[in-house]
N, C-alpha and C positions, 0 to 999 in steps of 0.2 A: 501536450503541445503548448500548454500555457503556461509550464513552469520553468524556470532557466536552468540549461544545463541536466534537463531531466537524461535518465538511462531507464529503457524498456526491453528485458528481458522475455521476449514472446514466447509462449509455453502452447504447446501442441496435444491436447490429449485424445483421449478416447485411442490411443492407435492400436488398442486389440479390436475395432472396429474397423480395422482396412487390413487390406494385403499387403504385404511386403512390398512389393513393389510400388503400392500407391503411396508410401510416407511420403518417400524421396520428392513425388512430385508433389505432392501436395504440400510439401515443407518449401518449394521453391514456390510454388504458385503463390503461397502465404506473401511471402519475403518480397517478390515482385509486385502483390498488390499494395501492401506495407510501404515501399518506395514510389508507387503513381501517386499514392495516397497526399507521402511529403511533397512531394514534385507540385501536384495538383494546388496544395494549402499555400507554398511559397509562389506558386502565379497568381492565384487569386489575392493573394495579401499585398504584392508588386502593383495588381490591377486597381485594387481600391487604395491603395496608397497612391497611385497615379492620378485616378480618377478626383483624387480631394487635393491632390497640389495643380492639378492643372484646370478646378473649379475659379469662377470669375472673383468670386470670394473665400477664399482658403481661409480666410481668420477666422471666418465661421466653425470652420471645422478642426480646429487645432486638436481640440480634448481626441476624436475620432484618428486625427491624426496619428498622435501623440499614440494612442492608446496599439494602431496598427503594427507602429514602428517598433513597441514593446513586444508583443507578439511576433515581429519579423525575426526579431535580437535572438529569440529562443530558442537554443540548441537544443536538438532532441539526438543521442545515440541510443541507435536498430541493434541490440546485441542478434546472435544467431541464434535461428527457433529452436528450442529444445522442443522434442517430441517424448510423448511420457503413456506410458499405460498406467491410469492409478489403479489398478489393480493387481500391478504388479509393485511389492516393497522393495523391488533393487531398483526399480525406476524411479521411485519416493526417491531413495539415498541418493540416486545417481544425478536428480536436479537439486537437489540439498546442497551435494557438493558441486555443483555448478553452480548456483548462484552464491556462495562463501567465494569462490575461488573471484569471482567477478568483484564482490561486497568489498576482496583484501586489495584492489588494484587499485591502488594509489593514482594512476592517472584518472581514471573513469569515478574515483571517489577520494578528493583532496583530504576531506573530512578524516579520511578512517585511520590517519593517526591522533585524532583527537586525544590528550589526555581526560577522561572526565575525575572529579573530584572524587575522593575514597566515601563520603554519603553519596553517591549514586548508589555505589556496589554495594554498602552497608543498608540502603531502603528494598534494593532488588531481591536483597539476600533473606531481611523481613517477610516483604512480599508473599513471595517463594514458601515460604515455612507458613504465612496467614494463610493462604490459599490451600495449604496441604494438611491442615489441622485438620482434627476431627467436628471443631465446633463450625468449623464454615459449610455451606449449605451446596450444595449439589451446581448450583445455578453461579455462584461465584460473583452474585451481585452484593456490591456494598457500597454502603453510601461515602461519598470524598468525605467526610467529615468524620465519621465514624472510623474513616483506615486512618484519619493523621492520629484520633486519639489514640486507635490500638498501639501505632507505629510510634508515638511517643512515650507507649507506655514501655519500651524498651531503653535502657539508660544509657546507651549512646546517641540516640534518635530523641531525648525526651528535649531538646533546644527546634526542634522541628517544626520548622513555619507551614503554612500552609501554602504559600507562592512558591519556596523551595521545592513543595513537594508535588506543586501544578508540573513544575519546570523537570520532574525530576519522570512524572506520571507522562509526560508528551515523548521522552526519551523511551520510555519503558512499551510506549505505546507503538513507536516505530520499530524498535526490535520486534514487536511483536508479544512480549512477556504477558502483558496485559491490552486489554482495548477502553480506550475513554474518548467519546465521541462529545468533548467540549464546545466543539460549534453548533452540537444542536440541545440550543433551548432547555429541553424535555428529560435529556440526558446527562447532562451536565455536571449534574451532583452525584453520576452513578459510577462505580469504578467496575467495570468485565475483571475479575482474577482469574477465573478460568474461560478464557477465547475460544475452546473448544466447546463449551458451552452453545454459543452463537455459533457455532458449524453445525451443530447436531439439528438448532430450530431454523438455520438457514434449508436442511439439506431436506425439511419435515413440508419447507414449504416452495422449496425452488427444484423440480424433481427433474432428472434428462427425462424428456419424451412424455411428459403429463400429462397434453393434452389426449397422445394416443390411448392412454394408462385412461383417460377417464373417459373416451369414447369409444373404449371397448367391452364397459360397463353397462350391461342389458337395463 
């Protein structure tokens, strides 16, 4: 909601936990509260944008102003819920290909004729082969500094800056390829090669239904 032009593809799962008949409603009931949701966010943001122009001293509040009117600007598109059993693999494929199919629509995604430079695909392709070696470690963690020297040590990659390859790492991270969490601090220096890594210690500590799982434990 606070980013311009954002697109939100709503994903529905667990549905070998309902009946047939309950998707349906429960995929509208989703989508209807999703729309009170917006509805709700653009009156309150009208009201406090009201409430500071028709303050005794509005110069006071320019910055809060300022800052509502950005937040009013921001389009947000509601694509339609997909509903998914992950336990089933043709429901995997079958939102795979629904979100490609959404990713190639040029209106919804200006971007996605970007040309990128041939070193994108030449570090991705690096990458790709570092992470699949036998000498990389289970966990896929490496240090930013340690992958420009590997990835330099390849002789078309060996002019490779270290900013080229922040700019090249943020790209690779939005696909998906890799994850590098640069705005935190802590992380910064660390590159994720293998992201399924971090689903495996996500899923060790974020479990469905945990707490029943642990108070059913004598």
């Amino acid at each position: 909601m606070r980013v311009p032009n954002s697109v939100v593809l709503p994903v529905g799962t667990h549905v070998d936990c309902c009946r047939e008949e309950e998707v349906e409603k429960k995929r509208h009931d989703i989508m209807a509260k999703i729309t009170a949701m917006l509805a709700e966010r653009k009156s309150n943001l009208a009201h406090f944008i009201d409430n500071l122009e028709g303050s005794k001293e509005p110069e006071f509040y320019m910055d809060q102003w300022e800052r509502l009117k950005e937040m009013e600007s921001c389009t947000l598109t509601i694509l339609n819920l997909v509903t998914v059993n992950c336990m089933d693999h043709h429901d995997i494929k079958k939102l795979e290909a629904t979100i490609l199919e959404h990713v190639k629509n040029e209106e919804l995604f200006p971007e996605v004729v970007r040309v990128l430079p041939p070193v994108y695909r030449q570090v991705e392709a690096a990458i790709v082969d570092i992470a699949q070696s036998e000498e990389m470690a289970d966990h896929g963690m490496m240090d930013l500094q340690y992958l420009l020297s590997k990835l330099s040590q390849c002789e078309h990659l060996a002019s490779l800056g270290r900013e080229l390859l922040q700019d090249i790492l943020r790209y690779l991270h939005r696909i998906g390829l890799v994850v590098w969490y640069e705005e935190i601090k802590h992380l910064e220096s660390t590159v994720f090669l293998q992201p399924t890594f971090l689903i495996t210690m996500f899923k060790l500590l974020v479990r469905y239904r945990l707490v029943q799982q642990l108070e059913s434990i004598s």
